[in-house]
N, C-alpha and C positions, 0 to 999 in steps of 0.2 A: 412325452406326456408324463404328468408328474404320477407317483407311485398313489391306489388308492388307501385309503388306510386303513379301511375295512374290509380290504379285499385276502382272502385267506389265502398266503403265501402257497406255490407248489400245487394249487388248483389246475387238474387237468380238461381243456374243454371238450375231452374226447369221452371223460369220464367223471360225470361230476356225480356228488351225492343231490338226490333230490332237492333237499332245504337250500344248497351252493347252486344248482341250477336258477331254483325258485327268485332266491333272491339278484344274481344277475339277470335274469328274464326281467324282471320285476322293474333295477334300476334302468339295462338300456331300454325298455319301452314306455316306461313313467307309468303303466300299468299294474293294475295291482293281481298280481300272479304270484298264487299263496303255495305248497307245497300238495294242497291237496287237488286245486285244478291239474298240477303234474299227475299226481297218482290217478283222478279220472283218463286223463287221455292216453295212460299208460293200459289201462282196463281199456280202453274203445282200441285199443291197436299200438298205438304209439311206440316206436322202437326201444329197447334198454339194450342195458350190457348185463349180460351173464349175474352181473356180481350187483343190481337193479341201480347203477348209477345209469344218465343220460348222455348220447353222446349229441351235445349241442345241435354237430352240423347235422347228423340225421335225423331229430329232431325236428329242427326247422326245415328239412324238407319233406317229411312228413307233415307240418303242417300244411305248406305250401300245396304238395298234395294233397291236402284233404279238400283246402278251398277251391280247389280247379275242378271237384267232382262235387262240388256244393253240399260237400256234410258239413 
């Protein structure tokens, strides 16, 4: 797969800064997922890391969890 060019080298998916979340959320779903829908679902529950970056995969299975109990 060719290198993105936009893509911020050394980006951890275990540990991303909100805006680095935001905007791969954003490209792989073609949805527009701004920085501040992170921060709401971070206030309703949503998991972080100590240091308030997201860890992707827990992330998405917190949301996956959310919609199986239809919040």
């Amino acid at each position: 797969m060719p290198p993105d060019d936009d893509a911020t080298p050394g980006l951890n998916p275990a540990a991303l800064p909100l805006p680095d979340a935001a905007r791969i959320l954003a490209r792989a779903s073609r949805l527009p997922i701004t920085e501040g829908m992170l921060r709401a679902d971070l206030a309703a529950g949503a998991p972080a890391n100590g240091d308030g970056t997201v860890n992707l995969v827990h992330y998405a299975a917190w949301l996956v969890a959310r919609e199986g109990h239809g919040d």
